[in-house]
N, CA, C and O atoms as a MOPAC input file, in Angstrom:
PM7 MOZYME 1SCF
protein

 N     64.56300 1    13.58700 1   137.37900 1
 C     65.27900 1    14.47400 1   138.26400 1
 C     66.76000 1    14.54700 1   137.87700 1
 O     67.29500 1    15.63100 1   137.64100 1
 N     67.40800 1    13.39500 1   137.81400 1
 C     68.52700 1    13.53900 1   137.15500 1
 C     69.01400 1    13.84000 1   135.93400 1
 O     70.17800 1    13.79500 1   135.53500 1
 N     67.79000 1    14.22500 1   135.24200 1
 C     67.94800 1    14.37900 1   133.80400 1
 C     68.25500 1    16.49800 1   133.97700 1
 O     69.00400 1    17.16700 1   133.26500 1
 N     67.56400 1    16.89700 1   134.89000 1
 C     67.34000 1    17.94300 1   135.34500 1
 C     68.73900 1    18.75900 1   135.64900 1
 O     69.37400 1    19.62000 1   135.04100 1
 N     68.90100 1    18.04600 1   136.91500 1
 C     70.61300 1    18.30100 1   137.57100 1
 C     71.50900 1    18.04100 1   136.10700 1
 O     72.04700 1    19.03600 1   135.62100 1
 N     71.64300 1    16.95200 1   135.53100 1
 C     72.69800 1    17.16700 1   134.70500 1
 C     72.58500 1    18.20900 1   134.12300 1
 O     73.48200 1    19.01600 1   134.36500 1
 N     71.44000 1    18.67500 1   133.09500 1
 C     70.98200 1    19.75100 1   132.38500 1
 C     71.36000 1    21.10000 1   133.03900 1
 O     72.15800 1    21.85200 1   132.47900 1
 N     70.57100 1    21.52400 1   134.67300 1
 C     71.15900 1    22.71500 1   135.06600 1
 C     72.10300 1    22.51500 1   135.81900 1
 O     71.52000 1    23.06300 1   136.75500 1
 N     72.74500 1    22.31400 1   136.11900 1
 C     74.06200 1    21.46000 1   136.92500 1
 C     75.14200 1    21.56900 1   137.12300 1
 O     75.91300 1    22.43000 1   137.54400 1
 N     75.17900 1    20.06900 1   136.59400 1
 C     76.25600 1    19.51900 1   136.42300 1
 C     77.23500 1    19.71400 1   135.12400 1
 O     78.43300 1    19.47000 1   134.97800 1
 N     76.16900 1    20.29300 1   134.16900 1
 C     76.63200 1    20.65700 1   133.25100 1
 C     77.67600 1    21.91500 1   132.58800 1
 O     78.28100 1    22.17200 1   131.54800 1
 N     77.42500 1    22.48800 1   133.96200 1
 C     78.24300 1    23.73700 1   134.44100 1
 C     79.41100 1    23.75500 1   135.33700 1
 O     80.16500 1    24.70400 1   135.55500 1
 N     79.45800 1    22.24500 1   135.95600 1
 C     80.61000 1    22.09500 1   136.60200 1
 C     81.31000 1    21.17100 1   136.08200 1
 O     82.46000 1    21.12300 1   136.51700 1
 N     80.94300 1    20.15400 1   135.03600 1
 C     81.68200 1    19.26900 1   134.39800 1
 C     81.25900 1    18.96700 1   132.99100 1
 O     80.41000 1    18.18300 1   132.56700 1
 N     82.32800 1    20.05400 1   132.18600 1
 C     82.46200 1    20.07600 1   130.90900 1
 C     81.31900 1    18.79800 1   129.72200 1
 O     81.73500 1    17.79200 1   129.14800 1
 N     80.01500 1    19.30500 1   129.71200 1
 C     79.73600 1    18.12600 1   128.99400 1
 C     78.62800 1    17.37200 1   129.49600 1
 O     77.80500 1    16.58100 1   129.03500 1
 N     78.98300 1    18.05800 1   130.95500 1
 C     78.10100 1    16.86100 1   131.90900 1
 C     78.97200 1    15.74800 1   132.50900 1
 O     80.14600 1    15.47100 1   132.26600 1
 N     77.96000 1    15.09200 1   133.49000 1
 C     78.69000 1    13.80800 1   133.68400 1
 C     79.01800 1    12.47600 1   132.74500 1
 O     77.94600 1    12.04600 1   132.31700 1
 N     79.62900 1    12.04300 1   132.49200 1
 C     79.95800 1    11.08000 1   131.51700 1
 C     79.07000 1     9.86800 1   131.62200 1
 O     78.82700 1     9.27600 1   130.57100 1
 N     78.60300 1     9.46100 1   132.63600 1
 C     78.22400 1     7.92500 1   132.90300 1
 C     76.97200 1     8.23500 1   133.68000 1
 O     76.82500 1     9.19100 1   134.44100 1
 N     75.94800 1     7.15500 1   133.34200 1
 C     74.62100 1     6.99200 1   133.52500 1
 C     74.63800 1     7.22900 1   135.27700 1
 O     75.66600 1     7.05300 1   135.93200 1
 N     73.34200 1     7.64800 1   135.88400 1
 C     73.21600 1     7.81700 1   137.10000 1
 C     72.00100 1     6.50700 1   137.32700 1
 O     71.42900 1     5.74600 1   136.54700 1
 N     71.97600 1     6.66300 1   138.46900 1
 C     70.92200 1     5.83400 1   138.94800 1
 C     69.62200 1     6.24600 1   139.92100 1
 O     69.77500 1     6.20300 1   141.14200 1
 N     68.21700 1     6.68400 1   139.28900 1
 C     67.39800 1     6.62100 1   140.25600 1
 C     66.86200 1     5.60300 1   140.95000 1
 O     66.66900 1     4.57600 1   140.30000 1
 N     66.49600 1     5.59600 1   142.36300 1
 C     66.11100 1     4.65600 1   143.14200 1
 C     64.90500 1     4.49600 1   143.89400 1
 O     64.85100 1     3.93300 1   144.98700 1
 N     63.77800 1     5.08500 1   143.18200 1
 C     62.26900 1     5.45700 1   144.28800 1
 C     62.09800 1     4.85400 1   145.15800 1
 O     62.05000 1     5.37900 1   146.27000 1
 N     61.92400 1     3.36300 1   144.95700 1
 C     61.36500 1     2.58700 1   145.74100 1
 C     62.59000 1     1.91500 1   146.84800 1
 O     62.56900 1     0.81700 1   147.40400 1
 N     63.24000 1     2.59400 1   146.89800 1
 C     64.54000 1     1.67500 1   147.45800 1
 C     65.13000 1     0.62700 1   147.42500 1
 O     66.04600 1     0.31400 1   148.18600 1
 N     64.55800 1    -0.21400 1   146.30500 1
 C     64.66600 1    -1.88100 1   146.02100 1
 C     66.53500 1    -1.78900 1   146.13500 1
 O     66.99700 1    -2.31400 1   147.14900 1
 N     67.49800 1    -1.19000 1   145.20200 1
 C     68.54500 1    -1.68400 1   144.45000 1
 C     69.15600 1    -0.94900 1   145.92400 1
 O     69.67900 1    -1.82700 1   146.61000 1
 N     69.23000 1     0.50100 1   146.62200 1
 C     69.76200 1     0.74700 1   148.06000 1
 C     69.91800 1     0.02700 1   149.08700 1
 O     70.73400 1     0.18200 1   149.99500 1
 N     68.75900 1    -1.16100 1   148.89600 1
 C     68.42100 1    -2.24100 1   149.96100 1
 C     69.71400 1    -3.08700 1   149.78700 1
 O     70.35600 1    -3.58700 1   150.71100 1
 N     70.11200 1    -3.20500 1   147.91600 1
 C     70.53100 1    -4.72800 1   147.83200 1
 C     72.37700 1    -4.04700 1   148.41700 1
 O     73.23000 1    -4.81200 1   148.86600 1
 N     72.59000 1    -2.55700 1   148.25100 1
 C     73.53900 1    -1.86300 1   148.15400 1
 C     74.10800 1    -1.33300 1   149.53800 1
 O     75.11600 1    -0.69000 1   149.83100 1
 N     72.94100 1    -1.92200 1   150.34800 1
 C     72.99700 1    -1.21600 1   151.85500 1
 C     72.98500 1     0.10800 1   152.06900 1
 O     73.53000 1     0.46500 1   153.11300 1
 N     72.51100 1     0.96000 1   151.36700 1
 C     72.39800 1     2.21200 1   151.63000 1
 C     70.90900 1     2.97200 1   151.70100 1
 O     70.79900 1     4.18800 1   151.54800 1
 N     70.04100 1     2.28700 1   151.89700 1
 C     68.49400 1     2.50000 1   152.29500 1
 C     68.53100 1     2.57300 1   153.24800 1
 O     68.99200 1     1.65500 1   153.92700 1
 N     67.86900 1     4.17200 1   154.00200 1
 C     67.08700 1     4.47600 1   155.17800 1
 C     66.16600 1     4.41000 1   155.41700 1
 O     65.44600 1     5.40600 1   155.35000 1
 N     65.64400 1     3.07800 1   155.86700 1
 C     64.38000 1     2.58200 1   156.38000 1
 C     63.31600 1     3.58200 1   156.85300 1
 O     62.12200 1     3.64900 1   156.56000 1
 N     64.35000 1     4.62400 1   157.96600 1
 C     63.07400 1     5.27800 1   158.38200 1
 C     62.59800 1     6.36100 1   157.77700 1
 O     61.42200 1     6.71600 1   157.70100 1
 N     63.80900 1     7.01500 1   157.23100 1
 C     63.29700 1     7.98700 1   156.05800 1
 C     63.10800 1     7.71100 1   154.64200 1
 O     63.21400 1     8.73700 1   153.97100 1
 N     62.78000 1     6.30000 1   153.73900 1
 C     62.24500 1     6.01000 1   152.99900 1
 C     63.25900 1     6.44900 1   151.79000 1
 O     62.76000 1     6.74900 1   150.70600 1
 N     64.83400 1     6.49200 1   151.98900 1
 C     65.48900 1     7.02000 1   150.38100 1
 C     66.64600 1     6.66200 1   151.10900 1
 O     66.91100 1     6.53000 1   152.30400 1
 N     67.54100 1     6.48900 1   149.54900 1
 C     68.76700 1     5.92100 1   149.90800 1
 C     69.64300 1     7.84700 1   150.43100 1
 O     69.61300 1     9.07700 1   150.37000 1
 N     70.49200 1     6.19700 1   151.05700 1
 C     71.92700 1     7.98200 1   151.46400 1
 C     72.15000 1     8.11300 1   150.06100 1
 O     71.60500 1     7.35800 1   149.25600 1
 N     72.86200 1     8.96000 1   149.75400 1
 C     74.16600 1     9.01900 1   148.50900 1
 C     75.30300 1     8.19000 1   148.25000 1
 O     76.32300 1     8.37300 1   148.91400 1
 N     75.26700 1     7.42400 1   147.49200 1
 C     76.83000 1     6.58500 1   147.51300 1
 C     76.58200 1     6.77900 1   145.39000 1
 O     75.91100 1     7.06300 1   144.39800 1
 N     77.73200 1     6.34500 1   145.99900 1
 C     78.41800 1     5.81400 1   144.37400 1
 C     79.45500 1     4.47300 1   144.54200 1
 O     80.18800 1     4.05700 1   145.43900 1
 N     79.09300 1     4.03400 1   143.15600 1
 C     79.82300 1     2.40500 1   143.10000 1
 C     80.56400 1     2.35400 1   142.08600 1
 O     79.95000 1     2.95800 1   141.20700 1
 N     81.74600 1     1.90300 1   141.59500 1
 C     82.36200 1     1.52400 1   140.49400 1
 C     82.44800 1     0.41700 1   140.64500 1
 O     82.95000 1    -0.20500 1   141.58100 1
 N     81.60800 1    -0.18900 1   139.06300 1
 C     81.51400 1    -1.59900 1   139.09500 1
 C     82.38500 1    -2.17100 1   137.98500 1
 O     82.20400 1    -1.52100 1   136.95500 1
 N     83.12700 1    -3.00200 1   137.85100 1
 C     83.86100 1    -3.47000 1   136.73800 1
 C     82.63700 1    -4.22400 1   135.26200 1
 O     81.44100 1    -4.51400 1   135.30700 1
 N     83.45600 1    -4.29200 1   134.34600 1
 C     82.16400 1    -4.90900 1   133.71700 1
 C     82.00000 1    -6.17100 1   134.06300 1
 O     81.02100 1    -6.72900 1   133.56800 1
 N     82.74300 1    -6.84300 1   134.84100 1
 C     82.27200 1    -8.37100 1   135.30200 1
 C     81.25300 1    -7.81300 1   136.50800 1
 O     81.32800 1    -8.52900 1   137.50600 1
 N     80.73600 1    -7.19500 1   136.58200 1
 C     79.53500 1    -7.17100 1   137.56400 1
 C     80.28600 1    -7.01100 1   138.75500 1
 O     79.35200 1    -7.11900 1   139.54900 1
 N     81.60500 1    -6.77600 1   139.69100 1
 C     82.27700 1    -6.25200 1   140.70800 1
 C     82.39300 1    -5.79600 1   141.04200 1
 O     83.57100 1    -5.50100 1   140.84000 1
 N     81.69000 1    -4.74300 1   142.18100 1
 C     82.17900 1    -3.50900 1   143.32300 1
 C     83.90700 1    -3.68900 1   143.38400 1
 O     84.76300 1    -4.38300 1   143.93200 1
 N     83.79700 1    -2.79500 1   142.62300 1
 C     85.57100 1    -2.30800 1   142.58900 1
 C     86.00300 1    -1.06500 1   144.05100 1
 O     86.98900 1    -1.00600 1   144.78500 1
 N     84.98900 1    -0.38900 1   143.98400 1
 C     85.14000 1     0.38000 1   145.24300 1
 C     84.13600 1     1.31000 1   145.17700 1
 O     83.73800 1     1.62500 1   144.05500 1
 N     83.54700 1     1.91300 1   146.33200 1
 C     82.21600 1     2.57600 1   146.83900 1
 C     82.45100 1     3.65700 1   147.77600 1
 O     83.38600 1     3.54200 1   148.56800 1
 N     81.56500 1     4.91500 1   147.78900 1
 C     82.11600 1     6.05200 1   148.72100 1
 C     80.17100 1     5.73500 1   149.03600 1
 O     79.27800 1     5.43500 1   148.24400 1
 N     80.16200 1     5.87000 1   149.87200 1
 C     78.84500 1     6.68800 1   151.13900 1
 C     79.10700 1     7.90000 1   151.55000 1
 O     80.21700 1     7.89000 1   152.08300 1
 N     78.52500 1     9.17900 1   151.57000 1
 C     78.61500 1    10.14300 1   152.02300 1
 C     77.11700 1    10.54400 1   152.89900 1
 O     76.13500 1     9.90100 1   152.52800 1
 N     76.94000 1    11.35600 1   153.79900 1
 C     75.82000 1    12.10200 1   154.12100 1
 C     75.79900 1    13.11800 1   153.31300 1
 O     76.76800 1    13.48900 1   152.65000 1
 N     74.46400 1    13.73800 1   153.31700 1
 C     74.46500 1    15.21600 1   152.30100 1
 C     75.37200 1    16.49200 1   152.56200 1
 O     75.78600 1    17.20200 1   151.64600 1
 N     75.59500 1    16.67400 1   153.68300 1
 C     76.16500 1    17.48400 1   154.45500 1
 C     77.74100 1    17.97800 1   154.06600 1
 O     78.31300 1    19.04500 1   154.28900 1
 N     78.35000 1    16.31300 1   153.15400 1
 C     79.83400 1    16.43700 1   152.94200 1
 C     79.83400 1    15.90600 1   151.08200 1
 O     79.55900 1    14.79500 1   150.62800 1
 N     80.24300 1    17.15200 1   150.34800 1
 C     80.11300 1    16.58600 1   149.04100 1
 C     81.18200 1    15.80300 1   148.35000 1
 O     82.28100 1    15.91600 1   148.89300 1
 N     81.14000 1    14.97800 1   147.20700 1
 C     82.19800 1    14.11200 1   146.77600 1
 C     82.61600 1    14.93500 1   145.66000 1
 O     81.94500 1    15.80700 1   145.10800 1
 N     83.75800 1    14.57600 1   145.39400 1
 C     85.31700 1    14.86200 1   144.49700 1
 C     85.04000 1    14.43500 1   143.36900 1
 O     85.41200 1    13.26300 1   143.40200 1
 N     84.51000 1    14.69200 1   142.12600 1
 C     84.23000 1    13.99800 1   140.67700 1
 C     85.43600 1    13.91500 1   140.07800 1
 O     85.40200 1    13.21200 1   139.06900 1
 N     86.78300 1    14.50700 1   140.40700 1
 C     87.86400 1    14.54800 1   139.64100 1
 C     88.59600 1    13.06300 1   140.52200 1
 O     89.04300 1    12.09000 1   139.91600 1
 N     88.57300 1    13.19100 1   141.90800 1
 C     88.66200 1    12.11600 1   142.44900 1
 C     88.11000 1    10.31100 1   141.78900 1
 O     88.76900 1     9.33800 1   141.42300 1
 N     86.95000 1    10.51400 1   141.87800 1
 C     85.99600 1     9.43800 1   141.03600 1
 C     86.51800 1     9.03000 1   139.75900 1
 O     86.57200 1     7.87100 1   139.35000 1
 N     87.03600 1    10.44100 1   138.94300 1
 C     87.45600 1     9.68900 1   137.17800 1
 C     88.95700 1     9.16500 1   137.79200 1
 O     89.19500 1     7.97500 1   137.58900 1
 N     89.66300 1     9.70200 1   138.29400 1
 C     91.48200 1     8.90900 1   138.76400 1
 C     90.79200 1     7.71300 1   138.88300 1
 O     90.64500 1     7.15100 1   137.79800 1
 N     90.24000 1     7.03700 1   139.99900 1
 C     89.59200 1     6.22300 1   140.71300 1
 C     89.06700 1     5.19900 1   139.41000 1
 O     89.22400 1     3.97800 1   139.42300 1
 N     88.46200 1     5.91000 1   138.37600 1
 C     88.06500 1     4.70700 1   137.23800 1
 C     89.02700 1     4.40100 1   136.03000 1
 O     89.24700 1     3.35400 1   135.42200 1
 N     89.63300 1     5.95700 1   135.86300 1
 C     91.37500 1     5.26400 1   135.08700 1
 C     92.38900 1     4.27300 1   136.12200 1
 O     93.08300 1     3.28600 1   135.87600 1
 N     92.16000 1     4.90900 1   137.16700 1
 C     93.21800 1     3.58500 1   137.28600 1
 C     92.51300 1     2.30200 1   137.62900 1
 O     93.17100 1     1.36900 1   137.16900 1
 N     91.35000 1     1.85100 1   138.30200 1
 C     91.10600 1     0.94400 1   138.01600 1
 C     90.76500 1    -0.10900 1   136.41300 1
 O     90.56900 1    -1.31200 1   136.24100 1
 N     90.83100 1     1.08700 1   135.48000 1
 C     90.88900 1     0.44700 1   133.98600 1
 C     92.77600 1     0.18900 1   133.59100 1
 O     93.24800 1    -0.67600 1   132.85400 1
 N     93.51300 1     1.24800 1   134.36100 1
 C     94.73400 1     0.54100 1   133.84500 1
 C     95.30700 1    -0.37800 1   134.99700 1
 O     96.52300 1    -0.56400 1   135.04600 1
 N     94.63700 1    -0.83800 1   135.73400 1
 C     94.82700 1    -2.29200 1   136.58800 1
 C     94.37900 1    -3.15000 1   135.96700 1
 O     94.96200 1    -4.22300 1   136.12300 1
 N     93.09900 1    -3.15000 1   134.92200 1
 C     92.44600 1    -4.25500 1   134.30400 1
 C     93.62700 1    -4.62300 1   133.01300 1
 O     94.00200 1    -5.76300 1   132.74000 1
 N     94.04100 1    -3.48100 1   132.38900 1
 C     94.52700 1    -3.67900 1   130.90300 1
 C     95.57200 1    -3.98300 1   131.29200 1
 O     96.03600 1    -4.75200 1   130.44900 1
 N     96.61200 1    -3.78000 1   132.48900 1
 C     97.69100 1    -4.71500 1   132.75400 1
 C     97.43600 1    -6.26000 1   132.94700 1
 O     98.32700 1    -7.08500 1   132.74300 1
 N     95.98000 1    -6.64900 1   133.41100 1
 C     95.63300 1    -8.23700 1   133.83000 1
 C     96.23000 1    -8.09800 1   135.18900 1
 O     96.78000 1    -9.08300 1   135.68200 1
 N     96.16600 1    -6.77400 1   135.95900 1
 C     96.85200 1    -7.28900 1   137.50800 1
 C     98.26200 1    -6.86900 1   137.65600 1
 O     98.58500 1    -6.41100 1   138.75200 1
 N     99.17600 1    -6.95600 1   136.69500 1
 C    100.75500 1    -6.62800 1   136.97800 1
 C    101.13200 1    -5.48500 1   137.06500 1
 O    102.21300 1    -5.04000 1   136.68000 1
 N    100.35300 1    -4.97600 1   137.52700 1
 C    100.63300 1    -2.89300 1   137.65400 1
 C     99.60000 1    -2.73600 1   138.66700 1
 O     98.47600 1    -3.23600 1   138.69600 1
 N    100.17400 1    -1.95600 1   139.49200 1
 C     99.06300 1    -1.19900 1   140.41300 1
 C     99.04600 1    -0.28000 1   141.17300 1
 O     99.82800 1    -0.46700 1   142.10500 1
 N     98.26100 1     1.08800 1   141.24300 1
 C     98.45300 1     2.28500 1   141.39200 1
 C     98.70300 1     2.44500 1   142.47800 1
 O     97.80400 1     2.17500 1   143.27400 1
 N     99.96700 1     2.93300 1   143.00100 1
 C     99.70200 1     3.80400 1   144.09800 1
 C     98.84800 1     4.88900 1   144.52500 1
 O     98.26200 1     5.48700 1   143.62300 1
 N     98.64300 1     5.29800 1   145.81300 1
 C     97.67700 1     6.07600 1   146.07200 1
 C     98.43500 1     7.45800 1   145.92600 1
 O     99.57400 1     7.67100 1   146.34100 1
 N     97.17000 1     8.86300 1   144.90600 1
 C     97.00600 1     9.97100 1   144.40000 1
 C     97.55800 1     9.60500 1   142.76900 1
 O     97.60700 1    10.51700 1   141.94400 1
 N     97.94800 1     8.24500 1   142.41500 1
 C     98.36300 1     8.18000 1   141.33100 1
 C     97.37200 1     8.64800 1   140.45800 1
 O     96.17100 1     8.52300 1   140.69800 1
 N     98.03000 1     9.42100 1   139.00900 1
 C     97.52200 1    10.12300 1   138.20400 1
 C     97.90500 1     9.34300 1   136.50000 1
 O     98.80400 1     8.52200 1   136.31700 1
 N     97.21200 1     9.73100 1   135.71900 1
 C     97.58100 1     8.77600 1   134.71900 1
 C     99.44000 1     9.20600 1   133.94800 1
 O    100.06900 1    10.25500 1   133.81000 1
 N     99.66500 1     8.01600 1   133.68500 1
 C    100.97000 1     8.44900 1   132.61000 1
 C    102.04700 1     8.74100 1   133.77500 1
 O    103.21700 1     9.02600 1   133.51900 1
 N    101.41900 1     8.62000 1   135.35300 1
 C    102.72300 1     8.22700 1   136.32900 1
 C    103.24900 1     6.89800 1   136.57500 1
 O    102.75100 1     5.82400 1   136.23700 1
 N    104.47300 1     7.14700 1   137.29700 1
 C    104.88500 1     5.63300 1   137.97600 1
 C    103.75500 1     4.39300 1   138.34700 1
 O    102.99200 1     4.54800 1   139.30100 1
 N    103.72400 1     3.39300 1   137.67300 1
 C    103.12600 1     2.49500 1   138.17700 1
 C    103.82100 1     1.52600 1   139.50800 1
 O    105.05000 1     1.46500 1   139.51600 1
 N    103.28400 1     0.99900 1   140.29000 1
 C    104.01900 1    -0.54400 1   140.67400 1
 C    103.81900 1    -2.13600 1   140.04100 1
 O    102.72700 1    -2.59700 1   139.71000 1
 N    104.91400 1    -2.74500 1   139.96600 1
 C    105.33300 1    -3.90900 1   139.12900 1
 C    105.11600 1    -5.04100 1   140.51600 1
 O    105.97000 1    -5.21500 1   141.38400 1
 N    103.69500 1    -5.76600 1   140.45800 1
 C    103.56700 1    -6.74700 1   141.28300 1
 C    104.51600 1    -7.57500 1   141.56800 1
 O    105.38900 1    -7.84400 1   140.74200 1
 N    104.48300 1    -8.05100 1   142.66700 1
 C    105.97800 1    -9.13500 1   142.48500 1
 C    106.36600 1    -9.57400 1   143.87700 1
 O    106.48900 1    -8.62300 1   144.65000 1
 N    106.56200 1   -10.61400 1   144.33400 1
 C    107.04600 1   -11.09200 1   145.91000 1
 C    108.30500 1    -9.64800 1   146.13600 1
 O    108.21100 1    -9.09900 1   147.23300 1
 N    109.11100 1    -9.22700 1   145.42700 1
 C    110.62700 1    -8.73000 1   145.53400 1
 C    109.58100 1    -7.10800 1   146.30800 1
 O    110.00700 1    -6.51000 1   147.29600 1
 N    108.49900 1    -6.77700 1   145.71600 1
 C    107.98300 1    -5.66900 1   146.04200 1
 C    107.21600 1    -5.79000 1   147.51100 1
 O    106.73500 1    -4.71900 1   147.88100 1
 N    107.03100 1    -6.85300 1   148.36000 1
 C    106.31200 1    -7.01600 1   149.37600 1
 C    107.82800 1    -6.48900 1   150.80600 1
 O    108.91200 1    -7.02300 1   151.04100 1
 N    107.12400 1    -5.23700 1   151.43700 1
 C    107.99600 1    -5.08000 1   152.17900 1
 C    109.30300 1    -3.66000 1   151.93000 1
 O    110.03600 1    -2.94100 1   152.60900 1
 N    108.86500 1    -3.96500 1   150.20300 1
 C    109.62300 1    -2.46100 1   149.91500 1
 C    108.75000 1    -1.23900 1   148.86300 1
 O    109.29100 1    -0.58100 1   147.97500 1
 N    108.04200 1    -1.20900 1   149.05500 1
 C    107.15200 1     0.10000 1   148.55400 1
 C    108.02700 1     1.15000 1   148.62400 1
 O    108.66000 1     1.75900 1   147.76200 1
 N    107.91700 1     1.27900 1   150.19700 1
 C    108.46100 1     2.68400 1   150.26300 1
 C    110.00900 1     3.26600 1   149.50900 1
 O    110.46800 1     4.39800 1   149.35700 1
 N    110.56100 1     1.75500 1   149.11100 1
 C    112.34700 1     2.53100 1   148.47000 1
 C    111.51100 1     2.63100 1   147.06900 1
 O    111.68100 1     3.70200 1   146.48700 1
 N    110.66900 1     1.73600 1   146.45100 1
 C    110.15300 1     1.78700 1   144.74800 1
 C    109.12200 1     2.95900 1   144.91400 1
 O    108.56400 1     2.77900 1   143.83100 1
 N    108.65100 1     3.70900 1   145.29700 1
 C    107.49600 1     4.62000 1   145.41900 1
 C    108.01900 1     5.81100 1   146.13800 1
 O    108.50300 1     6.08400 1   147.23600 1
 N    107.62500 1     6.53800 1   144.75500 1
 C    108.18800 1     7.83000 1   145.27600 1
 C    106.82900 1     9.29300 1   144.72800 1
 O    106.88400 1    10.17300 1   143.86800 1
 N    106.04900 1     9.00400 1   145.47300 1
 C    105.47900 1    10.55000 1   145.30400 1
 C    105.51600 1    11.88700 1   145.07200 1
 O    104.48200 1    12.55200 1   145.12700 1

C-alpha cells in the first residue's frame, strides 16, 4: 500500500517521493508498543516518530485523519535534530528555526535570557 501512495502520491507532492522508509503495521503489534493502536477499530491512528540512530524517540506527532501533517515541517524537525547531534548538544534550535540560522550556545549565562539572545 505504501509502495502505491508513494508511486501515485506522494510522488507528486514531494519531489522524488518521500525520502525515508514508511512503516506498515497490520497486525498492530509495533502501534501497541508505540501507543497508537485502536483496539476497537483494529489499526493504528497515524503518527510519525523520529528516532535517533541510538534507538531514541526524539519527537512524535499523533494526528486523527481528519487533520493532515506538514512534511516540510517533519524535514526542519530532522535537520535540526541532526544539527543538535553534530554539535554533541552545544547548539540548540530555537523554535521555526531553519537551517544556516542563528543557533543557541548552551550555557548557565543563557538560562533566563533567551529572549535578549533570540531574535526571530
Amino acid at each position: 500500500m505504501h509502495k502505491m501512495w508513494q508511486e501515485f502520491e506522494l510522488s507528486k507532492m514531494v519531489p522524488g517521493g518521500v525520502p525515508f522508509p514508511m512503516l506498515s503495521d497490520p497486525g498492530g503489534k509495533i502501534g501497541q508498543v508505540y501507543g497508537v493502536y485502536d483496539e476497537e477499530a483494529g489499526v493504528d491512528i497515524r503518527g510519525r516518530f523520529i528516532i535517533d540512530p541510538d534507538g531514541v524517540i526524539q519527537a512524535m506527532e499523533v494526528l486523527t485523519p481528519p487533520v493532515g501533517r506538514n512534511p516540510d515541517e517533519l524535514i526542519r524537525q530532522i535537520k535540526a535534530f541532526q544539527h543538535v547531534r553534530s554539535t554533541g548538544g552545544a547548539e540548540v534550535t530555537p523554535s521555526g528555526w531553519q537551517p544556516g540560522r542563528a543557533t543557541l550556545k548552551v550555557g548557565p549565562e543563557l538560562v533566563g535570557r533567551v529572549w535578549e539572545v533570540w531574535k526571530p
